[in-house]
C-alpha positions in Angstrom: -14.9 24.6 -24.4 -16.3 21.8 -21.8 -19.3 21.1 -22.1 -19.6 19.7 -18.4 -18.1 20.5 -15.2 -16.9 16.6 -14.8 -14.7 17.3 -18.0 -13.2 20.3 -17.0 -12.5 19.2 -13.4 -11.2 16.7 -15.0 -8.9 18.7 -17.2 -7.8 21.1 -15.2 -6.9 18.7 -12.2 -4.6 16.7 -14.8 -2.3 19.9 -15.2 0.8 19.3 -13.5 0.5 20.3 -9.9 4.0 22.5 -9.9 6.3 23.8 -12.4 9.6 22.9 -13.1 10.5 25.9 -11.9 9.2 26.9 -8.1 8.6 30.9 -8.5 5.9 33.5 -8.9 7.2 34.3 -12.6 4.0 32.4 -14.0 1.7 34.3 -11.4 2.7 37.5 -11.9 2.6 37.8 -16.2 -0.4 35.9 -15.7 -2.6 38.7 -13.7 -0.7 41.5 -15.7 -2.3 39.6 -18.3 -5.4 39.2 -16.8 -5.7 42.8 -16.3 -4.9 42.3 -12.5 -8.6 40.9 -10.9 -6.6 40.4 -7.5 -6.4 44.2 -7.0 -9.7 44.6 -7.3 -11.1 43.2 -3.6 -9.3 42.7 -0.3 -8.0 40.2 1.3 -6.2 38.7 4.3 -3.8 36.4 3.5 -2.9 33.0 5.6 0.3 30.9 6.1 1.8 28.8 8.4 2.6 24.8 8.9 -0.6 23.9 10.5 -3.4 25.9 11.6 -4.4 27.9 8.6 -7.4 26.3 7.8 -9.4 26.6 11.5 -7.8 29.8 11.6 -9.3 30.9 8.7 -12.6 29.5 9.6 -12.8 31.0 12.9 -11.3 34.6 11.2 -14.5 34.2 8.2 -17.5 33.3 10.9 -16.6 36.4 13.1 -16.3 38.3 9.7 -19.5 37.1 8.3 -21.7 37.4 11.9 -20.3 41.2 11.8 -22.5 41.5 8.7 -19.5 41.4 6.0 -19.4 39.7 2.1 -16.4 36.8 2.8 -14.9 34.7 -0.1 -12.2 32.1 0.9 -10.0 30.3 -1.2 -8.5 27.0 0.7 -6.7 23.7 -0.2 -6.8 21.0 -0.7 -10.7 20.0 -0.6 -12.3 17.3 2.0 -16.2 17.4 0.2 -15.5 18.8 -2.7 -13.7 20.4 -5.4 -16.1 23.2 -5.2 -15.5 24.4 -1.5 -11.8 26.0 -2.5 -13.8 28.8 -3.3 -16.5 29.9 -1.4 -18.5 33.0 -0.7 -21.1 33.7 2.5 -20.1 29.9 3.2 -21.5 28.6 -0.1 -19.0 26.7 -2.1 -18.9 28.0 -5.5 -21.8 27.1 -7.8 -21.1 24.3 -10.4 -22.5 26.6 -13.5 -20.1 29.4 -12.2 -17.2 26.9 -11.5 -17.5 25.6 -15.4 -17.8 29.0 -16.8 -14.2 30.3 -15.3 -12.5 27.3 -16.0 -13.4 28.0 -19.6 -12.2 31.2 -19.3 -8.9 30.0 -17.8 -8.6 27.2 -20.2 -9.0 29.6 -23.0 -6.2 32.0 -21.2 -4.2 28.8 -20.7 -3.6 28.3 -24.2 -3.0 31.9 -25.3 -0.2 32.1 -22.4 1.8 28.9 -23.4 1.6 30.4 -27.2 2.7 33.5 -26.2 5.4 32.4 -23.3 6.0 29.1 -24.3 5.6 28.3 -20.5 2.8 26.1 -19.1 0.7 27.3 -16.1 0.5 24.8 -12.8 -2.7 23.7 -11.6 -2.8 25.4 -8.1 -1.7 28.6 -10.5 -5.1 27.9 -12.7 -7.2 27.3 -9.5 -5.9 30.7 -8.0 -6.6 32.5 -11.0 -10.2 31.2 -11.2 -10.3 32.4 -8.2 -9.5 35.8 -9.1 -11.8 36.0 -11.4 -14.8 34.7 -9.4 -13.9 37.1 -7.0 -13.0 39.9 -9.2 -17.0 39.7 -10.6 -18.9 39.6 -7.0 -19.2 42.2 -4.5 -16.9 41.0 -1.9 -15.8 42.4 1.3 -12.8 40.4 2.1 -11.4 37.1 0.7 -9.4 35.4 2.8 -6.5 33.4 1.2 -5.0 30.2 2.5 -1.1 29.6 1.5 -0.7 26.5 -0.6 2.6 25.7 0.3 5.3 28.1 1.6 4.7 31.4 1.8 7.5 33.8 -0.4 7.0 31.6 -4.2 3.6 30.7 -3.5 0.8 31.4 -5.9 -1.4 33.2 -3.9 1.3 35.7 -3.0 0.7 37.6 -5.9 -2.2 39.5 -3.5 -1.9 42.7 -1.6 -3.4 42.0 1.7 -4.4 44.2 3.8 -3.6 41.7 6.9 -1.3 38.7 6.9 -1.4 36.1 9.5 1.4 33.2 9.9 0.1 30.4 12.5 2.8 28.2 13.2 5.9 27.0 12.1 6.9 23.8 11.7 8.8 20.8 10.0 6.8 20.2 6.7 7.5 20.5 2.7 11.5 20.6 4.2 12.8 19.5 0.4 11.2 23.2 -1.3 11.1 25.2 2.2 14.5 24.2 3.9 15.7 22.1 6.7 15.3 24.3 9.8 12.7 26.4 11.3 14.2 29.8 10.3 14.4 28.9 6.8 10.7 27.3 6.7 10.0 30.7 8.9 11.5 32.9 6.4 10.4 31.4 3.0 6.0 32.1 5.3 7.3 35.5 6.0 7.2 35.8 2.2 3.5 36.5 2.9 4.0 39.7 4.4 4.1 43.4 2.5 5.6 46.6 3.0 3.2 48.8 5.9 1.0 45.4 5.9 0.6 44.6 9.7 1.5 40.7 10.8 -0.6 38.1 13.5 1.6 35.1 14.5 -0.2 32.4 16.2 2.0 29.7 18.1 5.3 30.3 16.8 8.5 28.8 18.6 9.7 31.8 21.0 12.9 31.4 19.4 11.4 32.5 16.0 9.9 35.9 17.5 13.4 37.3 16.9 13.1 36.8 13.0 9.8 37.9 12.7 10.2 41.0 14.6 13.3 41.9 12.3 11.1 40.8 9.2 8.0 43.0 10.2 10.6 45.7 11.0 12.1 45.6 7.6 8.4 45.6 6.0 7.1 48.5 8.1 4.9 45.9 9.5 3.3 46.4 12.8 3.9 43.0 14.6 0.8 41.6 17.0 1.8 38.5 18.6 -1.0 36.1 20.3 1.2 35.3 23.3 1.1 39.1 24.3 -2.4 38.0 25.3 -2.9 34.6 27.0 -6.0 32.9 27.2 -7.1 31.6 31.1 -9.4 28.8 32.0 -9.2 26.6 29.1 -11.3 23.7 29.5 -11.0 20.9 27.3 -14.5 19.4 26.9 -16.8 19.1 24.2 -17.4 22.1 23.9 -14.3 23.7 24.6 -14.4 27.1 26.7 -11.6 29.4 27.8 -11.2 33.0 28.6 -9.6 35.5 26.6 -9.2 39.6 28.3 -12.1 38.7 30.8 -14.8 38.0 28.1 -15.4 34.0 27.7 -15.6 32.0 24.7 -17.3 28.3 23.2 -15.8 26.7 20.6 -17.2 23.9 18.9 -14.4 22.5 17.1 -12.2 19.7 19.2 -8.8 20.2 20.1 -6.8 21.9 22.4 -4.8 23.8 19.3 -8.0 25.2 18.0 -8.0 27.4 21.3 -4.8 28.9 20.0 -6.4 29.3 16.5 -9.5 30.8 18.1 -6.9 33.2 19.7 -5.1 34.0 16.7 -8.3 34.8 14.6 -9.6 36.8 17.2 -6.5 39.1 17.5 -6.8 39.0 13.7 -10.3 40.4 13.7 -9.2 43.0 16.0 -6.1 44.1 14.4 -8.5 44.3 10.9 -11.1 45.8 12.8 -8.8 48.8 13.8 -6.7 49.1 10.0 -10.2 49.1 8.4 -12.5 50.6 10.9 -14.7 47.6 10.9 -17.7 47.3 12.8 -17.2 44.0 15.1 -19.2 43.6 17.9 -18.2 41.0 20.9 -20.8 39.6 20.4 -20.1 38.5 16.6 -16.5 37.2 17.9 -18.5 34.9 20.3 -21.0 33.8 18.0 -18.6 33.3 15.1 -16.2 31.5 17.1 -19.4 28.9 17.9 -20.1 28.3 14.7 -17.3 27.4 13.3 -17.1 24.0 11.9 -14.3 22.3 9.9 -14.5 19.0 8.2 -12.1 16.7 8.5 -10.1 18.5 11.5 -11.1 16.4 14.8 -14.2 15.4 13.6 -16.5 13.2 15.1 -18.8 10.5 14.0 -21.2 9.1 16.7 -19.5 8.3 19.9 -16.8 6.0 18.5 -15.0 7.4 15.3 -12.6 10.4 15.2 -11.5 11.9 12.0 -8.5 14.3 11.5 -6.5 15.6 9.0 -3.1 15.8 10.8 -0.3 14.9 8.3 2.8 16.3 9.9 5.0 15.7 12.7 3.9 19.0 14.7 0.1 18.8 14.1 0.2 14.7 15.1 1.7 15.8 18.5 -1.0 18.3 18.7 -3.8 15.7 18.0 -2.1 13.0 19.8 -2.1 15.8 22.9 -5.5 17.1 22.3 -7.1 13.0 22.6 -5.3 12.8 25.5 -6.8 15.4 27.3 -10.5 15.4 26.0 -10.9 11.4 25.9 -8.3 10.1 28.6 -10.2 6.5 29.8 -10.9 5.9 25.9 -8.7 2.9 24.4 -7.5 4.3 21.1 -7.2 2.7 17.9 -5.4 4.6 15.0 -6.2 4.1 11.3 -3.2 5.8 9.2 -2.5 6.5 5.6 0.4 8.7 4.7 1.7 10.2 1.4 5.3 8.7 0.0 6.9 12.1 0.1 6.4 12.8 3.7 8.9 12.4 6.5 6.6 10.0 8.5 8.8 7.7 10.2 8.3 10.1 13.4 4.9 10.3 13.1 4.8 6.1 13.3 7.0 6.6 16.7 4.8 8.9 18.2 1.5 6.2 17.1 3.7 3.5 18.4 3.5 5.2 21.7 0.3 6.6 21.9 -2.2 3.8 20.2 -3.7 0.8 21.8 -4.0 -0.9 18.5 -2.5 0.4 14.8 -4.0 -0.1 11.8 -2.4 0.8 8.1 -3.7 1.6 5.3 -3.8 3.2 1.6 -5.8 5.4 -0.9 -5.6 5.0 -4.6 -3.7 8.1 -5.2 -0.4 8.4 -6.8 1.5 10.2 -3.8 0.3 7.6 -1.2 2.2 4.9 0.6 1.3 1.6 0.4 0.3 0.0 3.6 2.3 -2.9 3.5 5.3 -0.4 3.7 4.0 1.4 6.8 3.7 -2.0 8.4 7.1 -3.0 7.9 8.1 0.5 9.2 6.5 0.2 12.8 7.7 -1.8 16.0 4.9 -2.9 16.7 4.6 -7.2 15.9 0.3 -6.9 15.9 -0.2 -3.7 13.6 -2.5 -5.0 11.0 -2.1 -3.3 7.3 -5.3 -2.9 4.6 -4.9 -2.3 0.7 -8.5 -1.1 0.5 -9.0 1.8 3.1 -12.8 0.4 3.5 -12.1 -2.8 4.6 -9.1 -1.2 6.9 -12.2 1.0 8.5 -14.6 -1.8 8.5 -12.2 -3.8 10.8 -11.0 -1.1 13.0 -14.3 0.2 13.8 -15.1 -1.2 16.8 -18.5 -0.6 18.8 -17.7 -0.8 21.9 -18.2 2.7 23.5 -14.9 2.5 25.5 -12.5 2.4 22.3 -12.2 5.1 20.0 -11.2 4.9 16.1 -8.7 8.1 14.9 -9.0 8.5 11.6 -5.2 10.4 10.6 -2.1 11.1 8.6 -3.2 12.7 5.8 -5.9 15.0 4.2 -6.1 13.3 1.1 -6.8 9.9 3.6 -9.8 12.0 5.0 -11.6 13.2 1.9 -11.7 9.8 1.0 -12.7 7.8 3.7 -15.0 10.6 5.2 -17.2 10.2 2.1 -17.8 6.2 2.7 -18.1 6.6 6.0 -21.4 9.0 5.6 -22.5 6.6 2.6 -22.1 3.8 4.7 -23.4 5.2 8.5 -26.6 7.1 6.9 -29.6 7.1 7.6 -28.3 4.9 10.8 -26.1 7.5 12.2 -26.3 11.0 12.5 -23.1 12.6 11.7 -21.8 14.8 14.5 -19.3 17.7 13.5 -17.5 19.2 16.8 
């Protein structure tokens, strides 16, 4: 039994991240095991290539202003471990956080004497999760895919609404190498009579998902069967959605479409579950929503966001250009190994006034000497330390801007030192 949180963090976190096998087997004698805590709260499960994580946000602050109990359960972490799981918007409690991982540790060792089989680390944190869940009196949890959709850990659930957001070029070695088979492995998600909201999904896709949904019994809602009007990208955003208007917080033209997406969502839940959401809890929850990590801004000069994929760098890359277009831009960038990034450096290449490189000690992430021999550009300058790359890219001049991107790993790490280092001299702004 650990003692301290820092020890089983530390424990649990060394457990290899995926099996040697990629399947639910684990999963599902695991919560037969377990006595099945996931059956016993409901949920709304979340895939999709990017999106997910505002969409859930937006989908838990309506939720939560219409008066409901709302656990999520997210990856990977930008503050802390902690805020996978939260409930009411409070990360999960460090007592509480020790006290399951005991539990699952114990369970840990009983299942590999007893199947000879080892369970994953996104596996353990799902199933502590479970369990948290299983003891409070929750409304709705609302799960965020890890990877996929179909083998995924989390689809061991019964939701009673699935959304997908988009579908995109990412994971393409474990989820395929074109768009219908990365769509098809995040229609996984979706159960027999459970209805289905897809966000921005290539037009060309619609025909699979309506012959999936059809299969499943699945009443389809797509977010293009109701367009949103006057969408003004400012800070905040606005835009008008069936005659009623809306603010958003969050940066980004894509966070309009994951405002839309949510919002069907809540109305699509609102009518299987006879919830009581008011318009005015869609507006305010909408508002409130804040994400770290996902175009966030520091002061007047620093941007940070998590984009780590081809699709979601075009949609930053877009969304800068349209809220900050007399800004010069400089780019900090730190990638993982296993990504396909030699797209994302062409589309920098274009976009940046100045490129900056660099690396976080973690074992999937490229090294920034690598990235620099990558680009075409003679004058991109590459760091070893990620605090001296941001130390020298900053620049104070209010006309030039600092994007923070490539990875979310990258922004957990950076995002901490650059609070430690701004505070008490700057106050942080979130948008």
């Amino acid at each position: 039994m650990f003692e301290t949180l820092k020890e089983a963090q530390r424990w649990i976190e060394g457990i290899t991240r995926f099996g040697d096998k990629y399947d639910l087997s684990r999963m599902e004698r695991a919560v037969e095991l377990l006595d099945h805590p996931e059956k016993t709260f409901k949920t709304v499960h979340i895939g999709g290539t990017n999106g997910k994580g505002s969409t859930l946000t937006y989908l838990k602050e309506i939720l939560l202003e219409a008066g409901y109990k709302v656990g999520t359960f997210t990856s990977p972490y930008v503050v802390s471990f902690n805020e996978r799981i939260t409930l009411n918007n409070e990360p999960i409690a460090d007592e509480d956080l020790l006290f399951y991982i005991n539990k699952i540790q114990d369970f840990q060792a009983s299942y590999r004497e007893k199947h000879h089989d080892q369970i994953t680390f996104f596996e353990l944190v799902t199933l502590v999760s479970f369990l948290y869940f299983r003891d409070r009196d929750v409304d709705y949890v609302l799960y965020e895919v890890g990877l996929g959709g179909t083998l995924d850990a989390t689809n061991v659930i019964m939701p009673e609404l699935a959304i997908i957001t988009t579908v995109g070029y990412d994971h393409m070695h474990v989820l395929g190498d074109t768009l219908e088979e990365i769509a098809e492995n995040k229609l996984g998600i979706v159960k027999a009579n459970v209805p289905l909201v897809a966000g921005g999904i290539d037009p060309a896709l619609e025909g699979l998902f309506a012959e999936h949904a059809q299969k499943q019994r699945s009443d389809l809602h797509l977010i293009r069967d109701h367009p949103a009007r006057n969408i003004h990208p400012a800070i905040p955003t606005t835009f008008t959605l069936a005659d009623t208007a809306y603010t958003l917080s969050m940066i980004g033209l894509h966070q309009v479409e994951n405002a839309r997406t949510a919002l069907l969502a809540a109305d699509v839940l609102k009518d299987k579950e006879n919830l009581h959401i008011s318009p005015e809890a869609k507006k305010k929850g909408l508002l409130r929503a804040r994400f770290p990590g996902r175009m966030e801004r520091f002061g007047e000069n620093v941007l940070l966001d998590g984009a780590h994929n081809i699709s979601s760098l075009e949609a930053t890359i877009a969304s800068m250009r349209a809220y900050f277009p007399k800004k010069r831009i400089r780019v900090l960038f730190a990638v993982m190994a296993d990504k396909d990034y030699t797209p994302m450096l062409r589309l920098l290449e274009d976009f940046a006034d100045e490129l900056f490189f660099t690396e976080i000690p973690y074992h999937r992430a490229e090294k920034a000497e690598n990235l620099a021999k990558k680009t075409r550009l003679p004058r991109a300058k590459a760091f070893s330390d990620y605090r001296e790359a941001y130390d020298e890219a900053l620049d104070k001049d209010e006309k030039t801007l600092l994007l923070i991107t490539g990875s979310l790993y990258f922004i957990s790490a950076i995002r901490t030192y650059i609070l430690d280092k701004s505070a008490p001299l700057q106050k942080r702004k979130s948008a």
